[in-house]
N, CA, C and O atoms as a MOPAC input file, in Angstrom:
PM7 MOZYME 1SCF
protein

 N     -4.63400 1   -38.88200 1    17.97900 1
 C     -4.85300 1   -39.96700 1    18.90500 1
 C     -6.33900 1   -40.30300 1    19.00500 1
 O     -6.77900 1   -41.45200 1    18.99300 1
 N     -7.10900 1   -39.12800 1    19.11100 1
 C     -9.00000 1   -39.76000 1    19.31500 1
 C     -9.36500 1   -40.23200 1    17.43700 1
 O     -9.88000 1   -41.27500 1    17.03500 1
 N     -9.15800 1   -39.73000 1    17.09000 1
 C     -9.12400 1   -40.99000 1    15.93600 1
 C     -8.94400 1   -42.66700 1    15.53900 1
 O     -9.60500 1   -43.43400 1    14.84000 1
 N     -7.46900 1   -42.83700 1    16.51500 1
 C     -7.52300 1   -44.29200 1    16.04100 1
 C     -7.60100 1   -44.76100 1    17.70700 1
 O     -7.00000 1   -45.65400 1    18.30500 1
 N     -8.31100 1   -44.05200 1    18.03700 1
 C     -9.71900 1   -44.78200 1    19.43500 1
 C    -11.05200 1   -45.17300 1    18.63000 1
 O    -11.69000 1   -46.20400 1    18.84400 1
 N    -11.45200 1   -43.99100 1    17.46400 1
 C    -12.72300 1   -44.09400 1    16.83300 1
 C    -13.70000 1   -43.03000 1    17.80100 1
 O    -14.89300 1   -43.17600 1    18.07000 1
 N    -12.54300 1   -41.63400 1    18.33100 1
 C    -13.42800 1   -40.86300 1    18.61400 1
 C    -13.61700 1   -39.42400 1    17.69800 1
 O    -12.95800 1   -39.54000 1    16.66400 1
 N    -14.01400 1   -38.68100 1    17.73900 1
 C    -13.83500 1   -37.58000 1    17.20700 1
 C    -13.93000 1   -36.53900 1    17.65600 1
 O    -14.96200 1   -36.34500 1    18.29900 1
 N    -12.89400 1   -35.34400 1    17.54000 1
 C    -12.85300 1   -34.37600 1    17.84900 1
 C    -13.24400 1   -33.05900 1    17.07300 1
 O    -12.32300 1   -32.73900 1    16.32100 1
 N    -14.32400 1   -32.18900 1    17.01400 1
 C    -14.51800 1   -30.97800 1    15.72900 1
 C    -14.01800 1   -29.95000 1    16.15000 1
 O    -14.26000 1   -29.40800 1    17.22900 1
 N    -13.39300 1   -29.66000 1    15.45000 1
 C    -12.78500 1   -27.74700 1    15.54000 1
 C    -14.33200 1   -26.87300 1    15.19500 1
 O    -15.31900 1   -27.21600 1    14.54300 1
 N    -14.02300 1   -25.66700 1    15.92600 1
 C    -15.16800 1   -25.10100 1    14.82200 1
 C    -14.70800 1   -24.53600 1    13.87000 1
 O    -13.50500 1   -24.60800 1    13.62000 1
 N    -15.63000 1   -23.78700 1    13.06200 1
 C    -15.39500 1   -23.31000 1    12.05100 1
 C    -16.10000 1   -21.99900 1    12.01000 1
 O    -17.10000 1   -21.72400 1    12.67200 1
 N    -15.46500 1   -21.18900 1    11.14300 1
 C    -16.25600 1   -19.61300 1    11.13000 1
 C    -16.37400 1   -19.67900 1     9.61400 1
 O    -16.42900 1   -18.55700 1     9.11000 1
 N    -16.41200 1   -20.39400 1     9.00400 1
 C    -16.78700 1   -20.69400 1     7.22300 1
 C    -17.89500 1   -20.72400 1     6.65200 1
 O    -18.30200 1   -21.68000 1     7.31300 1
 N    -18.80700 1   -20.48000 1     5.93200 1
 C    -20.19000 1   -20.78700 1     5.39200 1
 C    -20.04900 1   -21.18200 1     4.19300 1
 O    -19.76700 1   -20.48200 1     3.22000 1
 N    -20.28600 1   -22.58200 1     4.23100 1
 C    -19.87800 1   -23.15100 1     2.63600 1
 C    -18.88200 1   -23.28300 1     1.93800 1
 O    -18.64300 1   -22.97900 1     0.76900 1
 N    -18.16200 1   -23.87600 1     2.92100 1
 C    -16.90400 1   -24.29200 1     2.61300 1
 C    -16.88900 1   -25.53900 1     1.98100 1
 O    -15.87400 1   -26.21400 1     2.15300 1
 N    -17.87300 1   -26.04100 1     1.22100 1
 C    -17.70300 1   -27.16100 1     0.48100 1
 C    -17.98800 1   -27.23100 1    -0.82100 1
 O    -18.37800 1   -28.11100 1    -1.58900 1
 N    -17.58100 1   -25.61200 1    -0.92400 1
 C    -17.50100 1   -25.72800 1    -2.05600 1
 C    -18.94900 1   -26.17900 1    -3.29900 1
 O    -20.09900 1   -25.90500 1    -2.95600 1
 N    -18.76700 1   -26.64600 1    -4.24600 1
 C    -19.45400 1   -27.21700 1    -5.30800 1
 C    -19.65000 1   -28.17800 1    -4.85800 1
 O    -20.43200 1   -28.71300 1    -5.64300 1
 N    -19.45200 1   -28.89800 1    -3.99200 1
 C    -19.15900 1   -30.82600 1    -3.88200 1
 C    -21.03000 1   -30.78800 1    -3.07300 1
 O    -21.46000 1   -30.26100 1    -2.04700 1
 N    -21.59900 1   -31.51100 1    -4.01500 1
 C    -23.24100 1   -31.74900 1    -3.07300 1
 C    -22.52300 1   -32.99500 1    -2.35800 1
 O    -21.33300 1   -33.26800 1    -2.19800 1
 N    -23.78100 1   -33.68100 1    -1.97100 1
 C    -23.26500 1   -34.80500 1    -0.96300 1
 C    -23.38600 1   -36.09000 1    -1.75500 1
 O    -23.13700 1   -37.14900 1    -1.17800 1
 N    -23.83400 1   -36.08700 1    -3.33400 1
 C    -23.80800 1   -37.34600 1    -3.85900 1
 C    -21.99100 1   -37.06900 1    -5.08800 1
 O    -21.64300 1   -37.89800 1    -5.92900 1
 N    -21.34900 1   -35.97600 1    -4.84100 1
 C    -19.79800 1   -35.88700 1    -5.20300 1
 C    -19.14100 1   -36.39100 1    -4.18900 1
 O    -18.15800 1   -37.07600 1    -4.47200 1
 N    -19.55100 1   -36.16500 1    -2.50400 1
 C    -18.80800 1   -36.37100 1    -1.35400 1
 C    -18.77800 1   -37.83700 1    -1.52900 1
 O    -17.72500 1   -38.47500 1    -1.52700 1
 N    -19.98500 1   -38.37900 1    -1.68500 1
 C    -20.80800 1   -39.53000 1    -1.05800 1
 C    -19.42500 1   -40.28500 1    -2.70100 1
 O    -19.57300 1   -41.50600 1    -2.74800 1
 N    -18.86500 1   -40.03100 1    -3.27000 1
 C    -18.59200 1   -40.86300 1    -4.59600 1
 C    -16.96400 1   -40.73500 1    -4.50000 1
 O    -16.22000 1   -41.62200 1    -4.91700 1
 N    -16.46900 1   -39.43200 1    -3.85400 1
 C    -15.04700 1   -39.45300 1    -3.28600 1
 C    -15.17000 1   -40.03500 1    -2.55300 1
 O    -14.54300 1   -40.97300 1    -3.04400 1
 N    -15.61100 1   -40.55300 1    -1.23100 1
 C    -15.56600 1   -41.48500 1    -0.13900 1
 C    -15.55800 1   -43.00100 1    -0.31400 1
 O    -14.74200 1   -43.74200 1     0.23400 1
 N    -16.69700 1   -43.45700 1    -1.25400 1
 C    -16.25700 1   -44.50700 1    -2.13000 1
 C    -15.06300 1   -44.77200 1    -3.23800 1
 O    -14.60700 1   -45.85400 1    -3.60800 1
 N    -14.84800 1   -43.97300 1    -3.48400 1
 C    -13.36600 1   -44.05400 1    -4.28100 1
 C    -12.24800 1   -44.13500 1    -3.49800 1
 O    -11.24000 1   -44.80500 1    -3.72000 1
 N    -12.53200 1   -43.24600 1    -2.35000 1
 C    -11.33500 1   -43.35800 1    -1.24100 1
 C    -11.39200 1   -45.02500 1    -0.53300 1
 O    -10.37200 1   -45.69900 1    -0.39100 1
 N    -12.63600 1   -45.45000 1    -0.18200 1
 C    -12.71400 1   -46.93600 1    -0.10700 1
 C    -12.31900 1   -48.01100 1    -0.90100 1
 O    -11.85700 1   -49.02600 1    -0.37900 1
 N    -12.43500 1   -47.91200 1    -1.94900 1
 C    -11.84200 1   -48.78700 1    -3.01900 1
 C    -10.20700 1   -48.59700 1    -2.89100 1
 O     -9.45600 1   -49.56600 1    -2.77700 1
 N     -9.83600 1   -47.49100 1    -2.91800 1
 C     -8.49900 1   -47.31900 1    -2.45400 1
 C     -8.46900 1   -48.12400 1    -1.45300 1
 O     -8.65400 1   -49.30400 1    -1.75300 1
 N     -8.27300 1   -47.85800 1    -0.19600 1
 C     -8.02700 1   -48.33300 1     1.11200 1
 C     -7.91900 1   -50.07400 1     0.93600 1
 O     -6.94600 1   -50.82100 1     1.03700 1
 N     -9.34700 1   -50.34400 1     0.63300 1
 C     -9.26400 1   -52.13200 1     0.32900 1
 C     -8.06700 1   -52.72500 1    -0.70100 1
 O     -7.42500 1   -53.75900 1    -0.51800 1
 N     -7.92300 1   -51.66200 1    -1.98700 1
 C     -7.32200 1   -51.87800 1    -2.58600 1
 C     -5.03400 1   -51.78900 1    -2.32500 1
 O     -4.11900 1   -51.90300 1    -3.14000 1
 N     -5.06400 1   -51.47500 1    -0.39700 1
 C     -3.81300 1   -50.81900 1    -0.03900 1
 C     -2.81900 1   -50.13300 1    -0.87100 1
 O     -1.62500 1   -50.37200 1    -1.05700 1
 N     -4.17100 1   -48.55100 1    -1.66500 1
 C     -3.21600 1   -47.64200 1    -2.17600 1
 C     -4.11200 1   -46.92200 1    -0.99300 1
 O     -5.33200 1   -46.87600 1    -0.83600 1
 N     -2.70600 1   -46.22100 1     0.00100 1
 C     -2.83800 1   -45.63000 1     0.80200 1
 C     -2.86000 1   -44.32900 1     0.16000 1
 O     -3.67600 1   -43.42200 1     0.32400 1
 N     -1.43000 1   -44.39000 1    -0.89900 1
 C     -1.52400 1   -42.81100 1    -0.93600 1
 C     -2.50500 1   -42.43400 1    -1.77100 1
 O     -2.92600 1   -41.28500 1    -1.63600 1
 N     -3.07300 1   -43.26900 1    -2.78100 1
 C     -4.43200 1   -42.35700 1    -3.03900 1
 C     -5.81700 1   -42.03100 1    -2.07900 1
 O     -6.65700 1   -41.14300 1    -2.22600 1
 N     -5.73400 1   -42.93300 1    -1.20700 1
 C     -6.78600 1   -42.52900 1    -0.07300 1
 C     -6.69100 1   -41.44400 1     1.06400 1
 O     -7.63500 1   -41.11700 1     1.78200 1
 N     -5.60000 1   -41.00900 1     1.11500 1
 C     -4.97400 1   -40.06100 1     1.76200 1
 C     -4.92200 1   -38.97100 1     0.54700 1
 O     -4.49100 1   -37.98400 1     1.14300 1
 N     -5.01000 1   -38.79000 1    -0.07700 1
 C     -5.15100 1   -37.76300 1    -1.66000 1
 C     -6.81800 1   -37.41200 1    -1.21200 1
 O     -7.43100 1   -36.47100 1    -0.70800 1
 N     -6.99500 1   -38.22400 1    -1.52000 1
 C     -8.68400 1   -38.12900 1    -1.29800 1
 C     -9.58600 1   -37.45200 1     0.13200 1
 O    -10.52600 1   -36.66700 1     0.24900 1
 N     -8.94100 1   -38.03400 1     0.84500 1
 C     -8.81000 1   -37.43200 1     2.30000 1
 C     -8.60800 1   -36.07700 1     2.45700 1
 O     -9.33000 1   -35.19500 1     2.92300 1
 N     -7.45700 1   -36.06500 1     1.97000 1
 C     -7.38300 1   -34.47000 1     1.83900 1
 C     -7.35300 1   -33.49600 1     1.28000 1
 O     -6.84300 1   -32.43600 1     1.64200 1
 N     -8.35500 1   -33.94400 1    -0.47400 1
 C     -9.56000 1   -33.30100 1    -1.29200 1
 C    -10.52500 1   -32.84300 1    -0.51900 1
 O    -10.90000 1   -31.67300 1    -0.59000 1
 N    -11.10700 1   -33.84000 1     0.42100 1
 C    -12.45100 1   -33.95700 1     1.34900 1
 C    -12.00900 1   -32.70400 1     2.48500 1
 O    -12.98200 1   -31.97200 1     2.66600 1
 N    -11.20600 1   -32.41900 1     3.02000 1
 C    -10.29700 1   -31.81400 1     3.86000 1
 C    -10.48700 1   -29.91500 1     3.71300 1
 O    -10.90200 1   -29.01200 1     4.44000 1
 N     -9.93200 1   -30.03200 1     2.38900 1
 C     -9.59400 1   -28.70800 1     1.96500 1
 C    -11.35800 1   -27.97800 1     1.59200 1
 O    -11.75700 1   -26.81500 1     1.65900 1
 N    -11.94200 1   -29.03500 1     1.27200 1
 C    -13.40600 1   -28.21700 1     1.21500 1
 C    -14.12800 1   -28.39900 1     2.40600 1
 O    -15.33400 1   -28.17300 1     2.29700 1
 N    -13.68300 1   -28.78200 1     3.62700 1
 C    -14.36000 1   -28.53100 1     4.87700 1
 C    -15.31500 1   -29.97900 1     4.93800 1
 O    -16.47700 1   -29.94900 1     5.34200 1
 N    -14.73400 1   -31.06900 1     4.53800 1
 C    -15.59800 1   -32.42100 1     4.53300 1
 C    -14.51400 1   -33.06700 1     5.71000 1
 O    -13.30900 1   -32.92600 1     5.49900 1
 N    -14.92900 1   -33.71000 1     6.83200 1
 C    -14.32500 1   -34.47600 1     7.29400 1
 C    -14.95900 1   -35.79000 1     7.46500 1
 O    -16.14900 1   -36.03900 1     7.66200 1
 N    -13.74900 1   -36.75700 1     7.33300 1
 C    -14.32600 1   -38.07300 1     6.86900 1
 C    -13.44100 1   -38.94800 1     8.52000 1
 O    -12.42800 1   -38.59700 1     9.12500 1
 N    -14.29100 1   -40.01000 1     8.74300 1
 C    -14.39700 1   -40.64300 1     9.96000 1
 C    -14.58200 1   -41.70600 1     9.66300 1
 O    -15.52800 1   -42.01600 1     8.94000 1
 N    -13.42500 1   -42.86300 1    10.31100 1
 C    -13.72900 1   -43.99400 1     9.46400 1
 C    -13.78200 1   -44.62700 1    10.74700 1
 O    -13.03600 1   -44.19900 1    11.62800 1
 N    -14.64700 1   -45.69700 1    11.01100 1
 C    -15.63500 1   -46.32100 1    12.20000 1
 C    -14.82700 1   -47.85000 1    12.28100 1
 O    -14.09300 1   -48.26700 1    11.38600 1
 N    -15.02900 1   -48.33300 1    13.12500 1
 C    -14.54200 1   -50.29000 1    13.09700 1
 C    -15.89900 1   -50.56600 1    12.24900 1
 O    -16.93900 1   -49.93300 1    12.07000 1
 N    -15.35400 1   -51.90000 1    11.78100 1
 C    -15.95200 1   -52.62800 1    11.03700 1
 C    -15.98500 1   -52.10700 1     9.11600 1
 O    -16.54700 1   -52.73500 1     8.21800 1
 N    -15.22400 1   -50.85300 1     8.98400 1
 C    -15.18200 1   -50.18600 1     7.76100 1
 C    -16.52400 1   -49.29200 1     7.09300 1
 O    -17.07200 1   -49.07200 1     6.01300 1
 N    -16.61600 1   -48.98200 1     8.43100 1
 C    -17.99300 1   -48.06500 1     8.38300 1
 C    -17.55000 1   -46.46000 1     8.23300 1
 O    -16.97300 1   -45.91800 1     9.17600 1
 N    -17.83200 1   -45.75500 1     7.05800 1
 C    -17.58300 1   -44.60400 1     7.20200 1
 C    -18.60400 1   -43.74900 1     7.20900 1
 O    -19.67900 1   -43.96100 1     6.64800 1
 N    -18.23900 1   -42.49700 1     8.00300 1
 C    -18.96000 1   -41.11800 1     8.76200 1
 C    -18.75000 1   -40.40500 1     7.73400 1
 O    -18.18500 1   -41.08800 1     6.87900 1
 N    -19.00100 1   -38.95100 1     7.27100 1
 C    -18.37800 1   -37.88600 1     6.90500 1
 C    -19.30500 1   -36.52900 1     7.50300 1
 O    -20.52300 1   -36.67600 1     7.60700 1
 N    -18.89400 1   -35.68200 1     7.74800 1
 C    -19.64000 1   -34.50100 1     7.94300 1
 C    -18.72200 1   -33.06500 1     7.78100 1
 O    -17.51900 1   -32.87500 1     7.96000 1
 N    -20.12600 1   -31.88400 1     7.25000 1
 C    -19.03000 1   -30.75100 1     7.08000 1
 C    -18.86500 1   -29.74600 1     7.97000 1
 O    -19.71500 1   -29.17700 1     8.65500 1
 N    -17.46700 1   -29.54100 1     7.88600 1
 C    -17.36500 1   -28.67000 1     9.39100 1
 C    -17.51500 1   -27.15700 1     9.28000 1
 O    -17.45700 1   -26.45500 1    10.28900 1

């Protein structure tokens, strides 16, 4: 629900580097790919992508106006 308000909620985390290999110009290039998706209404690959970003501790936040956040938790 605080999501599609455009708020966000963080869990914590007890992880150190949970992102794996991914620097932030791999994140920064899944997030754009996940965008091209989205515009393009393939949901389910943006939701694939989502939860690539997910499993390595990237959470992605998508803003009004099609502004996206990401940060790692």
């Amino acid at each position: 629900m605080a999501r599609l308000l455009g708020l966000e909620a963080e869990a914590e985390s007890d992880t150190d580097g949970a992102t794996g290999d991914l620097d932030e110009g791999a994140i920064s290039e899944l997030i754009q790919q996940r965008q091209t998706a989205r515009q393009q209404r393939d949901f389910i690959t943006a939701d694939d992508i989502r939860d690539q970003l997910t499993a390595v501790g990237v959470t992605v936040v998508d803003q009004p106006g099609g502004t996206v956040r990401w940060h790692r938790q």
